[in-house]
C-alpha positions in Angstrom: -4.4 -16.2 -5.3 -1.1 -16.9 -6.6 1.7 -15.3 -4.5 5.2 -16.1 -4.0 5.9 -17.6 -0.7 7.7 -15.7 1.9 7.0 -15.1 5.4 5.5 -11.9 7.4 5.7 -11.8 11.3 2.5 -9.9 11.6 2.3 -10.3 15.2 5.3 -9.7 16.4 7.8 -12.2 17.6 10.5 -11.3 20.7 12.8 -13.3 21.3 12.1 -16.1 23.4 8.4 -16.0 22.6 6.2 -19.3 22.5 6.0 -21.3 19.8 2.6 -21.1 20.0 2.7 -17.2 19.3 0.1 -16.5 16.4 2.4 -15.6 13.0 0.3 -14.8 9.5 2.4 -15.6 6.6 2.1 -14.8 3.1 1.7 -17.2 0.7 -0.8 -19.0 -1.3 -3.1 -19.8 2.1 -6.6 -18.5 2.2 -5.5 -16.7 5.1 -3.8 -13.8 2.4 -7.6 -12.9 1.5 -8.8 -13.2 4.7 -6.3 -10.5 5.9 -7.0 -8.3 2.9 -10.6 -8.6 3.7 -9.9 -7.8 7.0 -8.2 -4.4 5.7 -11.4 -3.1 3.4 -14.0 -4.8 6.2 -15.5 -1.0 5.7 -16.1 -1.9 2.1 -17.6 -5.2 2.0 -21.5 -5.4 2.1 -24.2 -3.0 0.7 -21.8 -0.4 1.0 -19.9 2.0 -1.3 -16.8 0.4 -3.1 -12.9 0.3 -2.4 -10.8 -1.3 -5.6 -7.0 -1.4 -5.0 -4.4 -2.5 -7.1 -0.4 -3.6 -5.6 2.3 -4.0 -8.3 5.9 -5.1 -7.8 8.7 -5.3 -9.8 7.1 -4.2 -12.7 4.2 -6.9 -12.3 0.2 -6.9 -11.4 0.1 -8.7 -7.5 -3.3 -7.9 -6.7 -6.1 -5.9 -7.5 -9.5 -6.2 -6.0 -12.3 -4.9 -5.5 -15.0 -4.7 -2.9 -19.0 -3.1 -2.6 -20.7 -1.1 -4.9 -20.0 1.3 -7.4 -23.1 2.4 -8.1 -25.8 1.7 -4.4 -29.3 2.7 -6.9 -28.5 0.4 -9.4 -27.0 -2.6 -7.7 -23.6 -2.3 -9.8 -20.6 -4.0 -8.2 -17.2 -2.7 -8.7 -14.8 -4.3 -10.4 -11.0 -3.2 -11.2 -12.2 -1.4 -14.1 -14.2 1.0 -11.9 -14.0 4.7 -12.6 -13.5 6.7 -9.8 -13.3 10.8 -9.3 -9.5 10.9 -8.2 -9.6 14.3 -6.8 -6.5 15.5 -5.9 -4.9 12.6 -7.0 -5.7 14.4 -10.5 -2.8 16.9 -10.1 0.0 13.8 -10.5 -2.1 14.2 -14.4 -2.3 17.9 -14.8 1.4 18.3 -13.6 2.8 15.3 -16.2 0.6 17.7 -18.4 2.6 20.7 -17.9 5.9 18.2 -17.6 5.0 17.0 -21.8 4.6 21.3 -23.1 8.1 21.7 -21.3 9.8 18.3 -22.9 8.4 19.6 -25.9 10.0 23.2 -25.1 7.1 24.9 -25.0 6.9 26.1 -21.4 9.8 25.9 -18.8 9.9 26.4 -15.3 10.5 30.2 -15.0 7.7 30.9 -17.1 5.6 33.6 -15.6 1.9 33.4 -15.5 1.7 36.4 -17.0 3.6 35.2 -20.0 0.9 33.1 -20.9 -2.1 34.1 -19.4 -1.3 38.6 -19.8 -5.0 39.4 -18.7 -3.9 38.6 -15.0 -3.2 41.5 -13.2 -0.1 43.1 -11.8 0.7 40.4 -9.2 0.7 37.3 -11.3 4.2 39.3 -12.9 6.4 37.1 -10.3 4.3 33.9 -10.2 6.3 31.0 -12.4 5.0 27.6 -14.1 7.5 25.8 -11.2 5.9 27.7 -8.2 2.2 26.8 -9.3 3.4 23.2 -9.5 5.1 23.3 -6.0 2.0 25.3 -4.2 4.4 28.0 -3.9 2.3 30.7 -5.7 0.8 32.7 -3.0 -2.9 32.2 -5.1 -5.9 32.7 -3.1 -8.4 30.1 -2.7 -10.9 30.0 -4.7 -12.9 27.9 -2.2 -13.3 31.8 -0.4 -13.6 33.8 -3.2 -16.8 31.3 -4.7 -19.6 33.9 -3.9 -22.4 32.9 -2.0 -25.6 33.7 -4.4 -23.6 32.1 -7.3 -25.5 28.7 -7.8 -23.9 26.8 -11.0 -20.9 24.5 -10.4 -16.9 26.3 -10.7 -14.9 25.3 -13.8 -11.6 26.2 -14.7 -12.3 29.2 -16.5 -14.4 30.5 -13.2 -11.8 30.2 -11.3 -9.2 31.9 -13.3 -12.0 35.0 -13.6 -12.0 35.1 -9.7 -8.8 35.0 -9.2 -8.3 38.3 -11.7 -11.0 40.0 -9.4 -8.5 39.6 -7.1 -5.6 42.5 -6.3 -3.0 40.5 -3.6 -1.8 37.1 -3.0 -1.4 35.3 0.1 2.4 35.7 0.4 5.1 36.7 -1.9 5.6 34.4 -4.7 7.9 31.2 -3.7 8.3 32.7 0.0 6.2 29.6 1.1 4.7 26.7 0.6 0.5 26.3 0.7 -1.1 23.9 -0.7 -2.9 25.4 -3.4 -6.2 24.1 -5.3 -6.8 27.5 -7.1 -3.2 27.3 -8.6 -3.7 23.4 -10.6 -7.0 24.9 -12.1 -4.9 27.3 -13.6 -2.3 25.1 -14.5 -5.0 23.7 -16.4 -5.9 26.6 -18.0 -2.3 27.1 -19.0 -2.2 23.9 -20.5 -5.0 24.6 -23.0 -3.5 28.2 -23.9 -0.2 26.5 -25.0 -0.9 23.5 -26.4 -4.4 25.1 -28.2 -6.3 22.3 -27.1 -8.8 21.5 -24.1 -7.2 20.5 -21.2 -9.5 17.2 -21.8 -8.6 16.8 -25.2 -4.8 17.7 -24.5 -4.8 14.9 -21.9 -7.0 12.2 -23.8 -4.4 13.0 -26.8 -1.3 13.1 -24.5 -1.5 10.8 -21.7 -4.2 8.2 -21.8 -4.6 7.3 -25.3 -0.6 7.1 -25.5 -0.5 5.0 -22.4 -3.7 2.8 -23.1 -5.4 4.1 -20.3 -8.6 3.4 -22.2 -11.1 4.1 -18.7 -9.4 7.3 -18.2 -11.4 10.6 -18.7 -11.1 13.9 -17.6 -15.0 15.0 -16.0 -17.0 17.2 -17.9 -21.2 17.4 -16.6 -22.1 16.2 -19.9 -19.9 13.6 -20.6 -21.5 10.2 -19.8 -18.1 7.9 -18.3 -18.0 4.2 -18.9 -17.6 2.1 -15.4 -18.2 5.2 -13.5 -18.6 4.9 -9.4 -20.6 7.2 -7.9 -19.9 9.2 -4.7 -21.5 8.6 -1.0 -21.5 9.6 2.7 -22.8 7.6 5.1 -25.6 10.1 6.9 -27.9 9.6 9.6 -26.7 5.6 9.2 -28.0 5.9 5.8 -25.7 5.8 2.2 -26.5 8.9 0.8 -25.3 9.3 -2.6 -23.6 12.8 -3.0 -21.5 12.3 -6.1 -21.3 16.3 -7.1 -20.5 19.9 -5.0 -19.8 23.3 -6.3 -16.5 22.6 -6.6 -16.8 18.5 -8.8 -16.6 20.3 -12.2 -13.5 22.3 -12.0 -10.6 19.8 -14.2 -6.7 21.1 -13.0 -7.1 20.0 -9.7 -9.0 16.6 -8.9 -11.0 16.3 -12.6 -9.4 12.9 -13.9 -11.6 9.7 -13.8 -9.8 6.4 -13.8 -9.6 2.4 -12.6 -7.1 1.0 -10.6 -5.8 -0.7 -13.6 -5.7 1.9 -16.0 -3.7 3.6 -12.8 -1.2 0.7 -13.1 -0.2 1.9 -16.8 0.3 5.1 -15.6 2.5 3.6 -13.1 4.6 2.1 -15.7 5.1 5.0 -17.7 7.2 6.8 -14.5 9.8 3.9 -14.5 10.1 3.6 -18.4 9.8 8.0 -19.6 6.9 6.6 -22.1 5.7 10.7 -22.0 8.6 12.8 -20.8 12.5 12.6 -20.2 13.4 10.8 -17.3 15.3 14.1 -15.9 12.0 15.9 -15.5 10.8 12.6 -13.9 13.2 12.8 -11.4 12.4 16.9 -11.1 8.5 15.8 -10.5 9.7 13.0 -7.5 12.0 15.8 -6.0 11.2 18.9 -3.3 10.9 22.2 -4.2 11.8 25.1 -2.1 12.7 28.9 -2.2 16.3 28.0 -3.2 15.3 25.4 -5.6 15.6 21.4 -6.0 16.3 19.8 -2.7 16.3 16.0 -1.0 14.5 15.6 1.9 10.5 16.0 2.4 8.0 18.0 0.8 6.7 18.8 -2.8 7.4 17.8 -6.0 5.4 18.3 -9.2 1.9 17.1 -8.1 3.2 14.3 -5.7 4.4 14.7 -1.9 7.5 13.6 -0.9 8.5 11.8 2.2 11.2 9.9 3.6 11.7 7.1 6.0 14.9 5.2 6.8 16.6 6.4 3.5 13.9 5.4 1.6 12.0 7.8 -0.3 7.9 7.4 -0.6 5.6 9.3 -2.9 2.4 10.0 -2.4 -0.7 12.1 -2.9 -4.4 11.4 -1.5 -7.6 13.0 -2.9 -10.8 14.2 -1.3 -13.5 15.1 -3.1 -17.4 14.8 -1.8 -18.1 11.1 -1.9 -14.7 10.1 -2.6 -11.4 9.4 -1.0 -8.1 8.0 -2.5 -4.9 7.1 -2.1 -1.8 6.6 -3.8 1.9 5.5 -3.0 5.2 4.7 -4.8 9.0 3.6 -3.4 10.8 3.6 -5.9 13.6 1.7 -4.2 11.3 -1.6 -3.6 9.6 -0.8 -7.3 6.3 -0.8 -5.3 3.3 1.0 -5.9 -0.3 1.0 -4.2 -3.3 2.7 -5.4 -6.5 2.7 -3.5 -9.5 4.4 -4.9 -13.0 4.7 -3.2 -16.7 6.0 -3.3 -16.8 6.3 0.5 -16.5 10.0 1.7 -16.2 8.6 5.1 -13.9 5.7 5.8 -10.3 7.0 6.0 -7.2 5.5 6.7 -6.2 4.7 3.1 -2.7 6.2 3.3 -1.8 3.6 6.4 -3.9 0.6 4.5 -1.8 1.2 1.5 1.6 1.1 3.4 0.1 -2.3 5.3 -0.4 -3.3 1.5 3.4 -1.7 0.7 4.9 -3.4 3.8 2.8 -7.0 2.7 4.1 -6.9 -0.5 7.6 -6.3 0.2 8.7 -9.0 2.0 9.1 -6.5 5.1 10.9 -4.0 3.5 8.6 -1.3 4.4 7.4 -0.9 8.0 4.0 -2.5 8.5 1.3 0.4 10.2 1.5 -0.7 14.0 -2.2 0.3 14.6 -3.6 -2.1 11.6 -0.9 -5.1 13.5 -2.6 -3.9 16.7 -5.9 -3.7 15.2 -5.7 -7.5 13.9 -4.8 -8.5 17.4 -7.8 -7.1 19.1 -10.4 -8.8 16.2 -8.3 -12.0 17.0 -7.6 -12.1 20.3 -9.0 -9.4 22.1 -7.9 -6.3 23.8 -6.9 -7.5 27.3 -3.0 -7.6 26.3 -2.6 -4.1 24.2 -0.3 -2.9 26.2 1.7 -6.6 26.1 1.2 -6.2 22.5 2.1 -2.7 21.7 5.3 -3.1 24.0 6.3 -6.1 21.4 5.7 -3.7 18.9 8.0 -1.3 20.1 10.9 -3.6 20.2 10.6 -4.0 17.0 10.7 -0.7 15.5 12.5 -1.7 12.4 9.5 -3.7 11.3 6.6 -1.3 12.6 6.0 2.3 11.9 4.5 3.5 15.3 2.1 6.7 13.9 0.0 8.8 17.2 -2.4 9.7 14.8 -3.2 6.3 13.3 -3.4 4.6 17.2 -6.2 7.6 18.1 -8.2 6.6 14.6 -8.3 3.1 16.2 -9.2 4.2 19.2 -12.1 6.1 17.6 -13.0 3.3 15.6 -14.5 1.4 18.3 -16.4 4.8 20.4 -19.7 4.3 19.3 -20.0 0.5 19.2 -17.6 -0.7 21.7 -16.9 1.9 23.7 -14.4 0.1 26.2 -12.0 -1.2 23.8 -11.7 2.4 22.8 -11.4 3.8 26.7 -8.2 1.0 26.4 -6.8 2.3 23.4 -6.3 5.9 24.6 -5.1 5.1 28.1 -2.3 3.4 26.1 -2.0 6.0 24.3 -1.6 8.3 27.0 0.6 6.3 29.2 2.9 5.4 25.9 2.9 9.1 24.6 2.2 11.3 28.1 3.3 14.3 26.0 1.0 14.1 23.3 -2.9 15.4 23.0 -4.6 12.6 21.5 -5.0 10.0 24.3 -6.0 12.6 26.5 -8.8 14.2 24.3 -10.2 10.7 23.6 -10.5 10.0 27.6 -12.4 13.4 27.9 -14.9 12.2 25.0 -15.3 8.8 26.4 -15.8 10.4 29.8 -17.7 12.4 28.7 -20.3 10.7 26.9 -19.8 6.9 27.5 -20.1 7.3 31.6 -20.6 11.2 32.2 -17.7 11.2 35.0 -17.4 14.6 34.4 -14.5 14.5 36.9 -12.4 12.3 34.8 -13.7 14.5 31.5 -12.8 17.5 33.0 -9.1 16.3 33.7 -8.4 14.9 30.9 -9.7 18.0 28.9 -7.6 20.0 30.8 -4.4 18.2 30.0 -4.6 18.9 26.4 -5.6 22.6 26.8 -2.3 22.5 29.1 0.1 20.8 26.2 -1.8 22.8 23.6 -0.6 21.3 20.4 0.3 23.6 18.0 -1.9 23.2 14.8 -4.8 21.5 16.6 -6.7 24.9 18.0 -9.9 23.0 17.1 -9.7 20.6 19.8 -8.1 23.0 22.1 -10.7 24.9 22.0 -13.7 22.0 22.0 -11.6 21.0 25.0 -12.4 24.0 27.0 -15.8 24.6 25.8 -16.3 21.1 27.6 -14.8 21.9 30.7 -16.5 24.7 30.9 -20.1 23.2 30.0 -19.0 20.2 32.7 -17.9 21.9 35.0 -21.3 24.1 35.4 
């Protein structure tokens, strides 16, 4: 691999540390791949396929791939691999939407009803620019999908359930909620306007004028070149689960693509190849009840955060037998795309800022839990807490994320459950106010050494904080004291 040289402190150096302190750098060193294999270890094997791609300054870094794309037939994936990109779809259908305004055929006050008059009474205040921003108040179809139907939901479905229908949620633009229902019918729109299919309209609009050549939008019919196929990992066993109820409908995760065809796509948001660069800016930008703000949020198809002035964009897509990841800073001119058949590994979003932070000569904060992770395969897990307080006084360097320490933690519950007992009593002692190191005590308590004393308190702790917007585990939490404590 050909890389620039530059240095990385992985792990992390204080000052006045040894010389003998373990530092990973990256440069042309087979260590680079051995670190990158390290990152998709879930990948490599007789196992589904990751394929990532990293481009900087305008130019390809990497892009790999790893596993299979397709288990039955013994079909490896490569960089041209299709993948189902799920909700990373709506970046697509919004750009779509983006091209009819350009073209002053739509703008953003449109109502639904302008364009789509068969909807009833209480589409009247729903516009183009709050079904982009999930501000729409639609119901989801996910509820209204009735139980005896038994043929897949497209588009069109959708849109017919959704007239059944005689409220919405919320007022239109009162609130943001993340709406599937509203990119299928973004999708519909986008065929009433531009008199096309919504697959023909974006074949025609967006891939063939970008060369995305891989790129397709699903249909059940259509047979797609270089096409990975979807698995979950059940009973220890890849299982391959490529389609639900829910894999046909287009709007709102319908778009098959490659992480190379992804990196065209990525070109054409610096350069305005399809649209002007204002309504690029308008799509990277939050939306809320007053309008076009800064700060985090929503934009046109892609969420919006921002870390020490830097602004990140990102969307993820879930779909059954696939997960995905994308993310762009603009201010580095970095962009990561990770695309998988693996309904079960996680933890793209924080491997894609590892690959961000890697490729960015340390401009982006590097995940602490993957530097902590790295440690422990290396070195093992005696000196976490030495390590994690070296991470801390480096905060600059290291983004320090509860949520990413307790997957860690969970990685190792079933296989090496004492590395995992370690990780949540640091995370307890380092966080004491928050849930997660106490809920994975109580599970490893519970079911590594049945001290139900121990389970019981540390269940008991997080029914005590009781985190607001995880009632789940609150309530598992005191289901288990209960059942321990008979």
């Amino acid at each position: 691999m050909k890389y620039k040289l530059l240095t990385l402190v992985l792990l992390l150096i204080l000052s006045g540390c040894k010389p003998s302190q373990k530092i990973i750098t990256h440069k042309e060193t087979n260590s680079d791949q051995d670190l990158i294999n390290f990152l998709f270890q879930d990948y490599i094997g007789e196992k589904p396929s990751a394929s990532f791609i990293v481009i900087k300054d305008g130019k390809l870094k990497e892009c790999q791939s790893f596993g299979y794309a397709d288990l039955e037939n013994k079909i490896l994936a490569n960089c041209e691999t299709n993948y189902r990109l799920a909700s990373v779809t709506k970046q697509f259908t919004a750009m779509g939407i983006l091209i009819l305004i350009d073209q002053g055929k739509l703008n953003y006050d449109t109502k639904l009803t302008d364009v789509i008059p068969e909807f009833p009474e209480y589409g009247k205040e729903i516009t183009i620019k709050n079904l982009l921003t999930h501000r729409s108040g639609l119901q989801s179809y996910a509820k209204l999908y009735p139980k005896d139907w038994k043929k897949q939901l497209v588009d069109k479905d959708v849109l017919n359930l959704l007239i059944k229908q005689d409220s919405l949620l919320f007022p239109a633009n009162s609130k943001f909620k993340y709406s599937n229902s509203g990119y299928a019918v973004l999708s519909t729109i986008i065929e009433r306007i531009s008199g096309k299919t919504f697959k023909t309209f974006m074949d025609d609009e967006v891939f063939k004028k970008l060369g995305m050549t891989n790129s397709s939008v699903y249909l059940s019919d259509l047979k797609i070149k270089n096409r990975a196929y979807g698995y979950k990992l059940i009973k220890k066993k890849y299982q391959n689960k490529d389609q639900n109820k829910w894999s046909a409908i287009q709007g709102d995760g319908g778009v098959y693509s490659s992480v190379n065809d992804y990196a065209k796509w990525d070109k054409s948001l610096y350069d305005g190849t399809l649209i002007s660069k204002d309504l690029i800016n308008d799509a990277f930008s939050n939306w809320d009840e007053n309008g076009k703000t800064n700060g985090k949020g929503y934009g046109f198809g892609w969420q919006i955060d921002e870390k020490k002035g830097k602004k990140y964009l990102l969307h993820g897509g879930s779909s059954t037998g696939f997960l995905n990841t994308t993310l762009r800073i603009p201010s580095e001119k970095i962009t990561v795309a990770i695309f998988t058949n693996n309904g079960n590994s996680g933890g793209l979003k924080r491997k894609a800022l590892f690959l961000a932070s890697y490729f960015s000569d340390g401009e982006i904060p590097m995940p602490a839990e993957i530097v902590l992770e790295k440690d422990i395969k290396d070195n093992g897990i005696d000196n976490i807490f030495t390590k994690f307080n070296q991470i801390k006084g480096n905060k600059h360097k290291y983004d320090i994320y509860t949520e990413g320490l307790i997957r860690l933690g969970f990685s190792y519950f079933n296989s090496e459950p004492e590395k995992s007992q370690k990780v949540f009593e640091l995370i307890k002692t380092e966080f004491p106010n928050y849930f997660g190191g106490y809920y994975g005590l109580g599970q490893y308590y519970a079911y590594k050494t049945e001290d139900k004393k121990l389970a019981i308190e540390n269940y008991k702790k997080v029914v005590e904080l009781n985190p607001p917007n995880e009632q789940r585990l609150v309530n598992r939490s005191k289901k288990m004291i209960q059942k321990l404590s008979e």
